[in-house]
DSSP file (Angstrom, degrees, kcal/mol; ACC not computed):
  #  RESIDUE AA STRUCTURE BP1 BP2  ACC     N-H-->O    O-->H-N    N-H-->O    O-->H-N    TCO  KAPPA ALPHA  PHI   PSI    X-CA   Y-CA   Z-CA
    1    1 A X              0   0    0      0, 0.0     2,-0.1     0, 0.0    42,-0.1   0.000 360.0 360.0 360.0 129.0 -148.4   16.5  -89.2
    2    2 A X        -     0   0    0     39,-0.4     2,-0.2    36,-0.2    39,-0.1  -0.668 360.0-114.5 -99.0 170.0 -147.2   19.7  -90.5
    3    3 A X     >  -     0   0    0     -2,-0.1     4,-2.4     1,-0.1     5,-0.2  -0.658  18.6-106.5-116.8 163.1 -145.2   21.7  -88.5
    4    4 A X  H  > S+     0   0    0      1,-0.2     4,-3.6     2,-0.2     5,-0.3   0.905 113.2  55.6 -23.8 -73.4 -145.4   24.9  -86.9
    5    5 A X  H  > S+     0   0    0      1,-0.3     4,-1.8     2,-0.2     3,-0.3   0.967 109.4  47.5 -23.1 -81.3 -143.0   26.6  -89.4
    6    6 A X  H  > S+     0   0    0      1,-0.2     4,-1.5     2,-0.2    -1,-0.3   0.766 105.6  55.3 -70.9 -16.4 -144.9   25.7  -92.1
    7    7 A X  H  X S+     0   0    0     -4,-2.4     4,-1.0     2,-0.2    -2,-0.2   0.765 108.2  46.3 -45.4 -57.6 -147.8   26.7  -90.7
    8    8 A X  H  X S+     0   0    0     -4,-3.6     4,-1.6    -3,-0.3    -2,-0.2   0.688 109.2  61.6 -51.4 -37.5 -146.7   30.4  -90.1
    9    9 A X  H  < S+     0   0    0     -4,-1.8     3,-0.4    -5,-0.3    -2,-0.2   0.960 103.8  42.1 -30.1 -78.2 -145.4   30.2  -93.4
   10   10 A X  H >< S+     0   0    0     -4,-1.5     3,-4.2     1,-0.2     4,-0.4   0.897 113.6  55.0 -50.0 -99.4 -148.8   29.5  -95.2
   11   11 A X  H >< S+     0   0    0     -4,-1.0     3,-0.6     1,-0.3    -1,-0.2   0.429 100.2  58.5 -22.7 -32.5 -150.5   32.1  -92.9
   12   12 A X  T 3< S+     0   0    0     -4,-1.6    -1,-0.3    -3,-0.4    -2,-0.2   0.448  93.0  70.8 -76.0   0.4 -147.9   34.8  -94.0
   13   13 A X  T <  S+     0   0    0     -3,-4.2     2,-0.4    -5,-0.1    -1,-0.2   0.367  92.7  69.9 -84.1  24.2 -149.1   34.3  -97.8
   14   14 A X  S <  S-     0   0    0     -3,-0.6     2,-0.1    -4,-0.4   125,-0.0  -0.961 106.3 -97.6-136.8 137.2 -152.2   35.9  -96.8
   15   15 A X        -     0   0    0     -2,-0.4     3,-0.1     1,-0.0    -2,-0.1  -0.375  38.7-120.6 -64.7 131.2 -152.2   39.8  -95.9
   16   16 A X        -     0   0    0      1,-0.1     2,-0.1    -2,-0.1     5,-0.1  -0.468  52.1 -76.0 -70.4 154.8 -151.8   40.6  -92.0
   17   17 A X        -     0   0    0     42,-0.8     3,-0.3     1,-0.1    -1,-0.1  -0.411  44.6-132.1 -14.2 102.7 -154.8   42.6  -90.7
   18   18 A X  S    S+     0   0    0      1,-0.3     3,-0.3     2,-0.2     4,-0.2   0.565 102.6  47.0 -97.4  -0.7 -154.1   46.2  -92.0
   19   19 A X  S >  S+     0   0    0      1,-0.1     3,-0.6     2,-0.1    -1,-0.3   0.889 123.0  40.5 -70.8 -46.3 -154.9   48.3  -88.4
   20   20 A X  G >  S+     0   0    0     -3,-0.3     3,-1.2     1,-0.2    -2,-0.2   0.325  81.8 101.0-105.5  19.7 -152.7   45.6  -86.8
   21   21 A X  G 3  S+     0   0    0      1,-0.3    -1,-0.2    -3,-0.3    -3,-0.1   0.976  88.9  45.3 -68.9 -37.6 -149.7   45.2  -89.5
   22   22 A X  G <  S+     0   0    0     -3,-0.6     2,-0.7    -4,-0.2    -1,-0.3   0.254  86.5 128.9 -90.1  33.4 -147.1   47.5  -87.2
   23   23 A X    X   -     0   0    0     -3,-1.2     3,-2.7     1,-0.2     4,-0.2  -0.686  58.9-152.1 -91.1 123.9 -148.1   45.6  -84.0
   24   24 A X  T >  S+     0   0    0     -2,-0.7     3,-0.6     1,-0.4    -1,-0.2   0.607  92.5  63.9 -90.0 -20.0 -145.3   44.4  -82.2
   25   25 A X  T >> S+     0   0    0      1,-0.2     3,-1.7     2,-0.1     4,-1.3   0.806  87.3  82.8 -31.0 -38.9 -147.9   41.3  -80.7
   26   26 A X  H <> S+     0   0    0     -3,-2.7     4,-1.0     1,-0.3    -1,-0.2   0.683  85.4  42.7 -72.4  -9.7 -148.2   40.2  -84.1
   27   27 A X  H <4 S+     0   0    0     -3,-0.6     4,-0.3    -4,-0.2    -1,-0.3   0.695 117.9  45.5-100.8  -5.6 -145.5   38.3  -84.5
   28   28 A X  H <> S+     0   0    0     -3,-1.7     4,-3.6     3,-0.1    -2,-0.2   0.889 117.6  52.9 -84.4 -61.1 -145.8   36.5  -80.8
   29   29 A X  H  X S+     0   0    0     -4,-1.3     4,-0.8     2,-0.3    -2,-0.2   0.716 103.4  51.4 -94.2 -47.5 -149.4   36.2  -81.9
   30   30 A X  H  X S+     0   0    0     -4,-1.0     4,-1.6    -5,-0.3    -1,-0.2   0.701 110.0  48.4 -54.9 -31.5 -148.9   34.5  -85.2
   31   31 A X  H  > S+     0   0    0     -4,-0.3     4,-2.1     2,-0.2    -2,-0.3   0.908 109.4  53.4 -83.2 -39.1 -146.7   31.8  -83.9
   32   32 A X  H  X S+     0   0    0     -4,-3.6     4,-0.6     1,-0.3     5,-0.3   0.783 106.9  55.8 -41.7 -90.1 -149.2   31.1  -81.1
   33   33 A X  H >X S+     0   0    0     -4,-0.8     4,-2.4     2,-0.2     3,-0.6   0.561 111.8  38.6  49.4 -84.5 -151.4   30.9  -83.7
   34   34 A X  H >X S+     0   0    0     -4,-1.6     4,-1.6     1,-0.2     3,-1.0   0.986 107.1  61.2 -73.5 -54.8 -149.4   28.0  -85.7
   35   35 A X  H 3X S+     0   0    0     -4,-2.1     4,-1.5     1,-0.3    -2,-0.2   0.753 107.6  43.1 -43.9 -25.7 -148.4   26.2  -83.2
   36   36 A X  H <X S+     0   0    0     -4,-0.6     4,-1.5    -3,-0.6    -1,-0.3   0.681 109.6  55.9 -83.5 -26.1 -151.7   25.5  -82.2
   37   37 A X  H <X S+     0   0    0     -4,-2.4     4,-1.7    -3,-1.0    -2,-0.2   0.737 114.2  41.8 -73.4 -13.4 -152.8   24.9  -85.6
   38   38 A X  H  < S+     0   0    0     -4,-1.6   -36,-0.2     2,-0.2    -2,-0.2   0.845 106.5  59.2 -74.8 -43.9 -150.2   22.3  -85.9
   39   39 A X  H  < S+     0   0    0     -4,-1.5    -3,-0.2    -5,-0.4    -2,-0.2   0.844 121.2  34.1 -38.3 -49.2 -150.8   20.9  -82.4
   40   40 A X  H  < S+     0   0    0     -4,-1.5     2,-0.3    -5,-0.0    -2,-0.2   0.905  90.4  81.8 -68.1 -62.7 -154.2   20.3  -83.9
   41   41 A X     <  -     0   0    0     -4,-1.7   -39,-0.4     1,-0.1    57,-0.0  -0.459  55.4-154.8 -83.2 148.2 -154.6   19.5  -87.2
   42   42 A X  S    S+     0   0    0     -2,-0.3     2,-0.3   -41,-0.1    -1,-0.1   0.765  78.7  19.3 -88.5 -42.7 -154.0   15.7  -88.1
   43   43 A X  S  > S-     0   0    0    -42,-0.1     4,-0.7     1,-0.1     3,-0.2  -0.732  82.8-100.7-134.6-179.5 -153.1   16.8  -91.9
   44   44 A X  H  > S+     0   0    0     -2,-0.3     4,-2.3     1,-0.2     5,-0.2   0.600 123.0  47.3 -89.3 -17.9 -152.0   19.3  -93.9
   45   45 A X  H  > S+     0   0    0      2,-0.2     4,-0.6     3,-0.2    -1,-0.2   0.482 107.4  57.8-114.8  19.2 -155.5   20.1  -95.4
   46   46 A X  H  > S+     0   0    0     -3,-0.2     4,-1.0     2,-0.1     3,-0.4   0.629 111.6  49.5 -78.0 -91.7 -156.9   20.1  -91.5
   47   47 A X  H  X S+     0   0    0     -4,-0.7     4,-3.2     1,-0.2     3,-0.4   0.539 107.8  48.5  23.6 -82.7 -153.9   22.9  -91.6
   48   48 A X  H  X>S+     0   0    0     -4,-2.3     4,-2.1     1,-0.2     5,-0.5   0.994 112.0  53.1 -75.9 -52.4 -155.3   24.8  -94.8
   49   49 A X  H  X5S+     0   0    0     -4,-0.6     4,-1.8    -3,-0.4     5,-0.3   0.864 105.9  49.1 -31.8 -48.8 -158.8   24.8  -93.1
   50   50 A X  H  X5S+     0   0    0     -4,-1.0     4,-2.8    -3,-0.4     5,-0.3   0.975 113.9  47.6 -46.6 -68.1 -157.6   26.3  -90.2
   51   51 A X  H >X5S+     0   0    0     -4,-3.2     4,-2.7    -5,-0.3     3,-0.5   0.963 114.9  46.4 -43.5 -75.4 -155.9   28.9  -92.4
   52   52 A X  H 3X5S+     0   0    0     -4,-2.1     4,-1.2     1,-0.2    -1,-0.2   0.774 112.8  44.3 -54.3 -21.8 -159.0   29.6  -94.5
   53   53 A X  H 3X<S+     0   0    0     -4,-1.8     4,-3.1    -5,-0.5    -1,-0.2   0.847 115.8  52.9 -79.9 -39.2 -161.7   29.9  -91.9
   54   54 A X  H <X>S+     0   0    0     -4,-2.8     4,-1.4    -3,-0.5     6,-1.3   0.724 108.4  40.0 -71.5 -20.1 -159.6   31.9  -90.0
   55   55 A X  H  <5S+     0   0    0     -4,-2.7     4,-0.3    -5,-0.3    -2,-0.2   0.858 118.8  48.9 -84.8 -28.7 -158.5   34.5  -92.1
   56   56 A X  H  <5S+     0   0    0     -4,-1.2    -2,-0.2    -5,-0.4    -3,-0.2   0.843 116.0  45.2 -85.4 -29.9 -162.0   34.9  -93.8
   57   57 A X  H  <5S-     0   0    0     -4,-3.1    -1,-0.2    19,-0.2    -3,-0.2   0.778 145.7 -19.5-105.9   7.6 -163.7   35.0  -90.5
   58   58 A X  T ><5S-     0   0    0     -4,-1.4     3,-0.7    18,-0.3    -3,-0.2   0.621  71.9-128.5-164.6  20.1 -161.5   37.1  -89.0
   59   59 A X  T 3 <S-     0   0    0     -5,-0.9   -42,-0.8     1,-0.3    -4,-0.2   0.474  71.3 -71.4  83.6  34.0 -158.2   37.5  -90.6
   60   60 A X  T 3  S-     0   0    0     -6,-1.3    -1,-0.3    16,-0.3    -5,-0.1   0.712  70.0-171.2  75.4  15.9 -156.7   37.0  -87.7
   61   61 A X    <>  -     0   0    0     -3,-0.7     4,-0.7    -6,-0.1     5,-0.2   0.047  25.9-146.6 -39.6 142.0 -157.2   40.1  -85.4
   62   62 A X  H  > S+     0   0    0      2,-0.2     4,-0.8     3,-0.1     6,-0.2   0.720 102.6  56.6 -58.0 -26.6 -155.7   40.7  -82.3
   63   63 A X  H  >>S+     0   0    0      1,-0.3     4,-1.6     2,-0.2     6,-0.9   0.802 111.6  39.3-105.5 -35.6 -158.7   42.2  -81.3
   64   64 A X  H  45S+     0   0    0      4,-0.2    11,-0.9     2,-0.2    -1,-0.3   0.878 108.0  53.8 -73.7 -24.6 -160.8   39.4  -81.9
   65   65 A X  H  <5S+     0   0    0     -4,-0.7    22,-2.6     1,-0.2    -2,-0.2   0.887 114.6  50.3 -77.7 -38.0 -158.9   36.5  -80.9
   66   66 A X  H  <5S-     0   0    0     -4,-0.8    -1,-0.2    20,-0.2    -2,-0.2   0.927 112.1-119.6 -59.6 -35.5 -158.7   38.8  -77.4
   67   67 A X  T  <5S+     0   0    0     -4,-1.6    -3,-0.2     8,-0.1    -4,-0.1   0.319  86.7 116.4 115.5 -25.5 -162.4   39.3  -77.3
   68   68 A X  S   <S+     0   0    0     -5,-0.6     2,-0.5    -6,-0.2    -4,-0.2   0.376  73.6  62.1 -84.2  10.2 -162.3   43.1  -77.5
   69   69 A X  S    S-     0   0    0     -6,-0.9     2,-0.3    -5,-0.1     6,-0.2  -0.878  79.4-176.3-111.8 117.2 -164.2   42.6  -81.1
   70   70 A X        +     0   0    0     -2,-0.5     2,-0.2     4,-0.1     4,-0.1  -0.948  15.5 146.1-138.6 147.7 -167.4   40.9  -79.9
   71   71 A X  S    S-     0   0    0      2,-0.7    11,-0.0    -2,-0.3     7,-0.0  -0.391  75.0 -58.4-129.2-157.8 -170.4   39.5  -82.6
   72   72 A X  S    S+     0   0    0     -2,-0.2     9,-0.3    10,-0.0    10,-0.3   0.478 124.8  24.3 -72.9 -10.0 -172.4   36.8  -82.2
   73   73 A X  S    S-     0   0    0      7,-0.1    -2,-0.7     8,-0.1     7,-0.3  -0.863  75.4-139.2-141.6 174.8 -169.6   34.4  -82.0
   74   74 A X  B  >> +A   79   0A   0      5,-2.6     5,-1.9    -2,-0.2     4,-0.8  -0.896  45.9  50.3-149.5 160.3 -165.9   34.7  -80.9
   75   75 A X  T  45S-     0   0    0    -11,-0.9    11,-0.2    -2,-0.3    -8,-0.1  -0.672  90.2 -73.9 121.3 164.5 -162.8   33.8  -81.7
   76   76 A X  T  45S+     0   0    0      9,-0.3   -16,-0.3    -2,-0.2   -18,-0.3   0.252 130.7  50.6-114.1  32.3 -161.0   33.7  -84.4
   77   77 A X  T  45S-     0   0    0     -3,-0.2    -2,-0.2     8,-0.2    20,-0.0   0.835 106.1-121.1 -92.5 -77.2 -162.9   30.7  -85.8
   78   78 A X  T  <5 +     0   0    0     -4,-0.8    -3,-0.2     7,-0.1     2,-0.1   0.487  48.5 174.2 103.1  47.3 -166.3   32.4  -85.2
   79   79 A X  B   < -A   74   0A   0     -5,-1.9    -5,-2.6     6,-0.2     2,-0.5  -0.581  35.6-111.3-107.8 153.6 -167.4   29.5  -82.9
   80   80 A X  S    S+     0   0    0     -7,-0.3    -7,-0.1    -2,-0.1    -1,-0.1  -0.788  88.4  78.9 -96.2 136.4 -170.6   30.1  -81.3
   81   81 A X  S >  S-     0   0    0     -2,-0.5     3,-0.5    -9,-0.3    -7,-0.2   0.436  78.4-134.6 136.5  75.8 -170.4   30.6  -77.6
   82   82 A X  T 3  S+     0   0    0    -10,-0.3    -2,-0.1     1,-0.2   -10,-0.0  -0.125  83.8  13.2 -70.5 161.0 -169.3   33.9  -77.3
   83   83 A X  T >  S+     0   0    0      1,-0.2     3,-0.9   -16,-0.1    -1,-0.2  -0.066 102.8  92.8  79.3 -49.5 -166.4   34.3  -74.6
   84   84 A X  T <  S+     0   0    0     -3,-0.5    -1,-0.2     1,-0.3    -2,-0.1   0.372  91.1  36.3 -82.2 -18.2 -165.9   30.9  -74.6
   85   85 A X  T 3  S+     0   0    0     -4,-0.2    -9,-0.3    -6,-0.1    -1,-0.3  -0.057  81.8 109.0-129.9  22.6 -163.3   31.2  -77.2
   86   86 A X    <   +     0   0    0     -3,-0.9   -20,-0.2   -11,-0.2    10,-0.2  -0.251  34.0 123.0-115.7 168.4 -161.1   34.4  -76.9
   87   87 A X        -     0   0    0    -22,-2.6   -21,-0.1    -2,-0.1     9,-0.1   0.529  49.6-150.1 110.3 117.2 -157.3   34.3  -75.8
   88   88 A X  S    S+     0   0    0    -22,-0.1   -22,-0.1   -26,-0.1   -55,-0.1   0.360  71.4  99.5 -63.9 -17.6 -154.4   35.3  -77.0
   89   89 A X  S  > S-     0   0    0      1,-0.1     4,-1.1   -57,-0.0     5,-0.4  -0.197  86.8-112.0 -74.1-167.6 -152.4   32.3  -75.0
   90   90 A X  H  > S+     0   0    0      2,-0.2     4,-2.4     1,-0.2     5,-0.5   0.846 116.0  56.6 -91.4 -39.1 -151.4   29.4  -76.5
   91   91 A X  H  > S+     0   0    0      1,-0.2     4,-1.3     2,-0.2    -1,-0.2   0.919 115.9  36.3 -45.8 -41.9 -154.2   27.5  -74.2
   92   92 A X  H  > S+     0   0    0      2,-0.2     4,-1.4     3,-0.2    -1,-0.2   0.652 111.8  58.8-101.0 -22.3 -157.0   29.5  -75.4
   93   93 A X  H  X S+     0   0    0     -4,-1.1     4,-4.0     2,-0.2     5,-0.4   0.818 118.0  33.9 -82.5 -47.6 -155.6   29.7  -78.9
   94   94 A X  H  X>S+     0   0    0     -4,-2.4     4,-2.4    -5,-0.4     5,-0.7   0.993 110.9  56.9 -61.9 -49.4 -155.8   25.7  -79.0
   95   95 A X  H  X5S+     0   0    0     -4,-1.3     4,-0.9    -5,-0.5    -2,-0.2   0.934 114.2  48.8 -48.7 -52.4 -158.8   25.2  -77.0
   96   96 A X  H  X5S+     0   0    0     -4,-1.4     4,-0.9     2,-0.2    -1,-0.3   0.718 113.6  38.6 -16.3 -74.0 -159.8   27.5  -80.0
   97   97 A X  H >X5S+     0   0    0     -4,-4.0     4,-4.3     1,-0.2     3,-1.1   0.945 113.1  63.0 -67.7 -59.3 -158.4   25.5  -83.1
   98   98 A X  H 3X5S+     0   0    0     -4,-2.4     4,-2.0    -5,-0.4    -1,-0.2   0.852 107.9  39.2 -35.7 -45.5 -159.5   22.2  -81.3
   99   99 A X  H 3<<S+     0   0    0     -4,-0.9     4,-0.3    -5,-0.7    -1,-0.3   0.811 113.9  48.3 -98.4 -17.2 -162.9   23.1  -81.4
  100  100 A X  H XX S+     0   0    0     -3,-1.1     4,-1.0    -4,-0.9     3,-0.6   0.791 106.6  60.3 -90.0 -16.5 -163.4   24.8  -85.0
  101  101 A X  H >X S+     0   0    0     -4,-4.3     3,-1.6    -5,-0.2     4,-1.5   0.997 107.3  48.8 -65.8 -45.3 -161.3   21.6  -86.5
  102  102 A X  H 3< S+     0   0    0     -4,-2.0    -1,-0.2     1,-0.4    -2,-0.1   0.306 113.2  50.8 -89.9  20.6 -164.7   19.1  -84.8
  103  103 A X  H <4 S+     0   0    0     -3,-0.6    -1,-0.4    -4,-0.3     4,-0.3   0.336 110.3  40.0 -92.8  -0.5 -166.7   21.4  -86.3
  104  104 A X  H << S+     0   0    0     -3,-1.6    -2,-0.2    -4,-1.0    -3,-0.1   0.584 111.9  62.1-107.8  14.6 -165.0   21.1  -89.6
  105  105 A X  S  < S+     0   0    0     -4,-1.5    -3,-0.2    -5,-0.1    -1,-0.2   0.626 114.4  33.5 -59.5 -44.6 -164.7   17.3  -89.1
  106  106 A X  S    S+     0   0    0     -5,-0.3     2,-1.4     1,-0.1     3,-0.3   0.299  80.0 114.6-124.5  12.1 -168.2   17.1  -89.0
  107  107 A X        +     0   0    0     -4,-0.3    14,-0.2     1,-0.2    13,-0.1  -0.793  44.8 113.3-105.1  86.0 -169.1   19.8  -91.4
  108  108 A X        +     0   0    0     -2,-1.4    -1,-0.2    12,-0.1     9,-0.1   0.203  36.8 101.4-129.0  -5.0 -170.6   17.0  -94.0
  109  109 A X  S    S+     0   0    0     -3,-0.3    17,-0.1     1,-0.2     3,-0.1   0.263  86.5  43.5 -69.6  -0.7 -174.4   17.9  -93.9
  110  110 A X  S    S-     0   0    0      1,-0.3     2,-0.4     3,-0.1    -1,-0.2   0.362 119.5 -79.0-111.5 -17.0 -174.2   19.7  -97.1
  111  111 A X        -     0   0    0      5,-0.2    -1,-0.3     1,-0.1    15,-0.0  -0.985  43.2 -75.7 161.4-150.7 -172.1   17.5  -99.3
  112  112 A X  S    S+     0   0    0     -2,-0.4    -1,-0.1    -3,-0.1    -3,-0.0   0.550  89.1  85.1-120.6 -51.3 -168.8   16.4 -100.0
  113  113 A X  S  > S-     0   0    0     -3,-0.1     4,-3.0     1,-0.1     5,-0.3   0.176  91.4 -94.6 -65.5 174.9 -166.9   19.4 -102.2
  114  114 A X  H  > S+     0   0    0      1,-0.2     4,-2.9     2,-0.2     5,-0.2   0.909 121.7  49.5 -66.7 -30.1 -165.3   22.3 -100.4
  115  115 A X  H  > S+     0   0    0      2,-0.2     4,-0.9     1,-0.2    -1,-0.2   0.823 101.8  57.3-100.6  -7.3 -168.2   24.7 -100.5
  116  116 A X  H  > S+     0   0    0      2,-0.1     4,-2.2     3,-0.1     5,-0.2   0.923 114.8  45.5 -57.4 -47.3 -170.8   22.2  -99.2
  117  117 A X  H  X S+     0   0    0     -4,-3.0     4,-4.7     2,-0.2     5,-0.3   0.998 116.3  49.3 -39.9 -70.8 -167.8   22.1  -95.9
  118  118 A X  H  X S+     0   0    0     -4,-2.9     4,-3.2    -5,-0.3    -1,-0.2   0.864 115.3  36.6 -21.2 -53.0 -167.8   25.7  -96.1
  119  119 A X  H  <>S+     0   0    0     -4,-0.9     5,-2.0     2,-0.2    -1,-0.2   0.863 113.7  56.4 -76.6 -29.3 -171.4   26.2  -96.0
  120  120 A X  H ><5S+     0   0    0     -4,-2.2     3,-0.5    -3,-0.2    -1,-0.2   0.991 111.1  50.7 -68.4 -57.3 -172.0   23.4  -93.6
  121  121 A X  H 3<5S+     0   0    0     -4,-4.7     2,-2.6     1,-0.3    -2,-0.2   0.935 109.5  42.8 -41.9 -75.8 -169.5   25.4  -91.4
  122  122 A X  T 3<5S-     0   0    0     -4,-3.2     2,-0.7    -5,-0.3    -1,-0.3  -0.386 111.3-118.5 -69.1  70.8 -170.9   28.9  -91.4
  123  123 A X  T < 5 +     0   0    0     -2,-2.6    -3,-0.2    -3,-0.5    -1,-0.2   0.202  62.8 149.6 -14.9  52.9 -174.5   27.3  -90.9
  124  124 A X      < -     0   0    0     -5,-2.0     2,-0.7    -2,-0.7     3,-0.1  -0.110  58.1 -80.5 -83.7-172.9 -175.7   28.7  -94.1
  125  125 A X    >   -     0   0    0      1,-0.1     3,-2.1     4,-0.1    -1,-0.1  -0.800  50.9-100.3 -83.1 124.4 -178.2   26.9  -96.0
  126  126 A X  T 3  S+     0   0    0     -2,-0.7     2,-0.9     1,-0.2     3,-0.1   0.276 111.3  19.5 -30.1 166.4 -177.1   23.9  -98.1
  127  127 A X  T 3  S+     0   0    0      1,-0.2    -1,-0.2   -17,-0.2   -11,-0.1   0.270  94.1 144.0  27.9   4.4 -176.9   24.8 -101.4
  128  128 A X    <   -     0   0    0     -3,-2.1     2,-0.5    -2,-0.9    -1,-0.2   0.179  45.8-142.4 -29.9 139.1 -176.7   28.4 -100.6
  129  129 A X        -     0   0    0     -3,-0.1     2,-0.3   -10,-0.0    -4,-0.1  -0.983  29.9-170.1-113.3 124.6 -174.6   30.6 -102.6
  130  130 A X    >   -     0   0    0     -2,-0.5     3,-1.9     1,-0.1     4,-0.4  -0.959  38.0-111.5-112.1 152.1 -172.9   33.4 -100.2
  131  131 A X  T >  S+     0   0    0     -2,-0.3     3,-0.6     1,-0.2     4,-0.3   0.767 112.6  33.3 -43.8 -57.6 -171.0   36.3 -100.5
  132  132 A X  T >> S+     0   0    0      1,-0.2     4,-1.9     2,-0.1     3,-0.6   0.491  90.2 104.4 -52.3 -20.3 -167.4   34.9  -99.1
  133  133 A X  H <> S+     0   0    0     -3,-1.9     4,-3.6     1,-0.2     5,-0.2   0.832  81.0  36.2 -37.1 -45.9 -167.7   31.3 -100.4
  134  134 A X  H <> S+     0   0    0     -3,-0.6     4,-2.4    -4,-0.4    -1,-0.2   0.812 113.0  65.6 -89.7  -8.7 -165.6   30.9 -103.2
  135  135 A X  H <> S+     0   0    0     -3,-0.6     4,-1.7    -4,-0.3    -1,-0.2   0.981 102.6  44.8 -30.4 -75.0 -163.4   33.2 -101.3
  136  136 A X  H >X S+     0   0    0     -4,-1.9     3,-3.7     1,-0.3     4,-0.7   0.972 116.9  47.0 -65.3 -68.1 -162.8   30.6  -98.4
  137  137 A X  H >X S+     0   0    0     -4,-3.6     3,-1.9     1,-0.2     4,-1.8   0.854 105.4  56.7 -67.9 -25.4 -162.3   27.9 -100.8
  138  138 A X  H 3X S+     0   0    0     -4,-2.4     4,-0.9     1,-0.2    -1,-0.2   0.666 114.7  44.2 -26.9 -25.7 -159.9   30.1 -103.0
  139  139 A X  H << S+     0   0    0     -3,-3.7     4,-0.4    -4,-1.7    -1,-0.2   0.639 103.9  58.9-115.0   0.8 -158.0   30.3  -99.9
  140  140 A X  H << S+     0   0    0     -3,-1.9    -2,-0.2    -4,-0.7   -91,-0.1   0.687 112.9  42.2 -77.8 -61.7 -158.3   26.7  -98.9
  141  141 A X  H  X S+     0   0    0     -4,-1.8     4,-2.7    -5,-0.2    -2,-0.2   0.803 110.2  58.2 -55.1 -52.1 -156.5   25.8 -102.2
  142  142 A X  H  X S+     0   0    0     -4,-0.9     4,-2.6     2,-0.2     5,-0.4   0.902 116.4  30.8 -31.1 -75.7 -154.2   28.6 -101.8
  143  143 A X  H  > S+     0   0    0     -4,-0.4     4,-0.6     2,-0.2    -1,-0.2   0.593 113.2  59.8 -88.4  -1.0 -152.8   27.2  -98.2
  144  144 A X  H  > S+     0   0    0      2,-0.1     4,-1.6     3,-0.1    -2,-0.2   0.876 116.4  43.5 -92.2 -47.2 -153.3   23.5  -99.0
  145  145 A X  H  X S+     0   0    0     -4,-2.7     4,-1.7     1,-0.3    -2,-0.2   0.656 111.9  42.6 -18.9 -58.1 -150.8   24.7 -101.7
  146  146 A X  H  X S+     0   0    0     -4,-2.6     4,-2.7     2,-0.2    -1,-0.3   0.787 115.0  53.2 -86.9 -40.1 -148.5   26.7 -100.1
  147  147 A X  H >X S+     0   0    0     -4,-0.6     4,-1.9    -5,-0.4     3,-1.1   0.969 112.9  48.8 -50.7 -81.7 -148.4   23.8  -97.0
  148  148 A X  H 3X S+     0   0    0     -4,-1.6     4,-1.1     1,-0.2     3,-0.4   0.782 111.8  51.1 -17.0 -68.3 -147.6   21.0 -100.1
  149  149 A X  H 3X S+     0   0    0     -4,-1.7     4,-1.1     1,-0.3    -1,-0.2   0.785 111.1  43.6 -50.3 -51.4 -144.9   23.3 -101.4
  150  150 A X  H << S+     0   0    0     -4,-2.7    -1,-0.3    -3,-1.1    -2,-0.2   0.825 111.5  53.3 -63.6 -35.5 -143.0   23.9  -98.1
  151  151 A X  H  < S+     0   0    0     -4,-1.9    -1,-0.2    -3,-0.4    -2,-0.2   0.735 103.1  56.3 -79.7 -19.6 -143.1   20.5  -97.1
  152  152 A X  H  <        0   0    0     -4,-1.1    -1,-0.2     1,-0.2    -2,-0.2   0.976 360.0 360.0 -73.2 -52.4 -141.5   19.2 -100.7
  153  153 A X     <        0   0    0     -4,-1.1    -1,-0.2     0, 0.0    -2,-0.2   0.403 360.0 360.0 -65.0 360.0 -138.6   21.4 -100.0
């Protein structure tokens, strides 16, 4: 299991949200944030998933994770269910993590490699090319990296 710490870590190798960088939530709001991704993820590259899905789908807003952001899904996974998935506590932030990890558990309906997961996640079409893909796995690599690194030390 990797641990909070090193969770927060990886997420600070990624640029905060530039409206929300002097907000004095954000640092309250980032540990919620790992702690639930730790609580959650089983491994270190359930960990860098978490990181990559979240920053690319919504980089971690305040204002999404609250709700006050609203699309067609919510969160700061992007889970369909709007509502259903908002909160800035640590409850709603899990409930949150909890539910985008069993869909990226079970996001296998496209393949095996990282951007068949990817794609499988964001319900694109299998073999689909989209703009953000090689993004999210770039950033995948990136935090399974940075996770690996901290944890050798």
């Amino acid at each position: 299991m990797t641990t909070a710490a090193i969770v927060l870590a990886a997420m600070h190798a990624f640029p905060i949200c530039w409206p929300e960088r002097a907000d004095p939530r954000k640092v309250e709001q980032y540990e919620t944030i790992a702690r639930a991704i730790s609580d959650e993820a089983r491994d270190s590259d359930e960990a860098a998933a978490l990181i990559a899905i979240g920053y690319s789908e919504s980089a971690f807003s305040l204002r999404v994770q609250s709700g006050e952001l609203k699309g067609k899904a919510s969160g700061l996974w992007q889970l369909e269910g709007r509502g259903k998935f908002v909160g800035l506590g640590l409850d709603d932030t899990t409930r949150s993590a909890h539910a985008a990890l069993q869909a990226w558990r079970h996001s296998w309906q496209c393949g095996h490699s990282l951007a068949d997961r990817f794609t499988a996640y964001a319900a694109a079409p299998c073999g689909s090319t989209w703009p953000t893909l090689a993004k999210r796995v770039e950033r995948f690599r990136f935090a399974r990296y940075t996770i690996y690194r901290l944890e050798q030390a």
